[in-house]
C-alpha positions in Angstrom: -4.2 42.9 78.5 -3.0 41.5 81.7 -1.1 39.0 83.6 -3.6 36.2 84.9 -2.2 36.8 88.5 -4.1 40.3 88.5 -7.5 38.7 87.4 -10.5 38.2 89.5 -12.7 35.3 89.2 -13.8 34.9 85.5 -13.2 33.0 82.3 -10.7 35.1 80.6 -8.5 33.8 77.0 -4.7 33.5 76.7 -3.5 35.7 74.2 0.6 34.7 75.6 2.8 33.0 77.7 6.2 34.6 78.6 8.9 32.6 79.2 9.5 29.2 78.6 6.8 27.0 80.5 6.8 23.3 79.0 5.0 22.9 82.1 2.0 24.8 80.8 1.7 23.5 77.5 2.1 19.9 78.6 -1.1 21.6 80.9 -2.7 22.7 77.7 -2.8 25.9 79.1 -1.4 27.6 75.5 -2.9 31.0 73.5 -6.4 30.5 72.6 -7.3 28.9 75.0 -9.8 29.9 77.4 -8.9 29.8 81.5 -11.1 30.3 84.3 -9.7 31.6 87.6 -11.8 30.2 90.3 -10.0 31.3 93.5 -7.3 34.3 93.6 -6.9 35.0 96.9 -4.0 34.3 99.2 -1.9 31.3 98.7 -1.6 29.7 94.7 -4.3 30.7 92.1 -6.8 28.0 91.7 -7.8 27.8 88.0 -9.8 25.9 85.2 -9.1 24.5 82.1 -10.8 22.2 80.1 -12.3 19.6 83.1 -9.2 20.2 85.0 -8.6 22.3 88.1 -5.3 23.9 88.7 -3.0 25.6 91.2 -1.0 27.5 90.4 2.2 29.7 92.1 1.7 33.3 91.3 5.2 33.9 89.5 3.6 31.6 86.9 0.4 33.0 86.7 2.5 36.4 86.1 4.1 35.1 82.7 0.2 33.9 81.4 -1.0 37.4 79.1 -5.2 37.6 79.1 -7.9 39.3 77.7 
């Protein structure tokens, strides 16, 4: 498992968030939920859940666990 900030594009499930992130969950991005990075290159990570597109700093993406 890894941190989403490493991931390249690709739909990817959260097995756990580190840290305390009411952000995220008020974002629905929780474990068991699936997450699609769409762009990780410089700059925020730009992400999909649900219909919603995200960005994302990377210190957050760090504390989001995938598989």
């Amino acid at each position: 498992m890894e941190n989403l900030a490493d991931k390249k594009p690709g739909t990817y499930l959260i097995k756990r968030i580190i840290g305390e992130y009411k952000k995220l969950y008020d974002l629905r991005i929780v474990p068991g939920t699936r997450i699609t990075v769409i762009s990780n290159e410089k700059g925020p990570i730009i992400v999909k859940v649900g219909n919603c597109k995200i960005a994302m700093g990377r210190d957050i993406a760090r504390s989001i666990i995938v598989e």
